[in-house]
C-alpha positions in Angstrom: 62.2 48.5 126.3 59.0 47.6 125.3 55.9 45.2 126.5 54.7 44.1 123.4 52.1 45.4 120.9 48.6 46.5 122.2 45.8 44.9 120.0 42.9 46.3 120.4 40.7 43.2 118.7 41.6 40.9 121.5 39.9 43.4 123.7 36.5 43.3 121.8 34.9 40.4 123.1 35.8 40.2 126.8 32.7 38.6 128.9 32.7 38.1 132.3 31.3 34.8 133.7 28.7 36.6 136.2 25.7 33.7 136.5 25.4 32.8 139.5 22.7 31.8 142.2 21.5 33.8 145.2 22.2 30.7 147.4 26.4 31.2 146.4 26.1 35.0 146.9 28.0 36.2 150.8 25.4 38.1 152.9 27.0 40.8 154.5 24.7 40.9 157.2 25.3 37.6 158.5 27.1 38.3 161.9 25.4 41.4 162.4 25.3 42.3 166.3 23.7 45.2 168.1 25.7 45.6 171.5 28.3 47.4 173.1 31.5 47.2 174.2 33.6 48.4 177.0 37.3 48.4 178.1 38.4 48.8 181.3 42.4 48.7 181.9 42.5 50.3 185.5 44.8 52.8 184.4 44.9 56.7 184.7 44.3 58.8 181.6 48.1 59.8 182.2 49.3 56.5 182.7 47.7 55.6 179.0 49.0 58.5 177.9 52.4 58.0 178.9 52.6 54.7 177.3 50.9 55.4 174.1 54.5 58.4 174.4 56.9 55.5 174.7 55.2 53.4 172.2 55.4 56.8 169.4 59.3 56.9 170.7 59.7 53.5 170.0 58.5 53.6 166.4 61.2 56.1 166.0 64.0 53.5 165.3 61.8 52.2 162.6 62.9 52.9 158.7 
């Protein structure tokens, strides 16, 4: 089974549309934040320990 004859000539003159102005370019930097973050869940070390256990066991039944 094939998919079809590879022609090179129709790859010769491929030109990407890449004009554009800065004002449609994405800034990256745009939501940049300097912060921190912190988490507190009022359990034990063992207690998240013990769940993140039973969560692993429960991905077991998983194909």
């Amino acid at each position: 089974m094939g998919f079809g004859s590879y022609d090179e000539s129709e790859q010769e003159n491929q030109n990407a549309d890449t004009d554009y102005d800065d004002d449609d370019a994405v800034s990256v930097h745009e939501n940049d934040h300097d912060g921190s973050v912190s988490f507190d869940t009022g359990a034990t070390s063992g207690e998240l320990v013990d769940r993140l256990q039973d969560m692993k066991d429960d991905g077991d039944d998983e194909p």
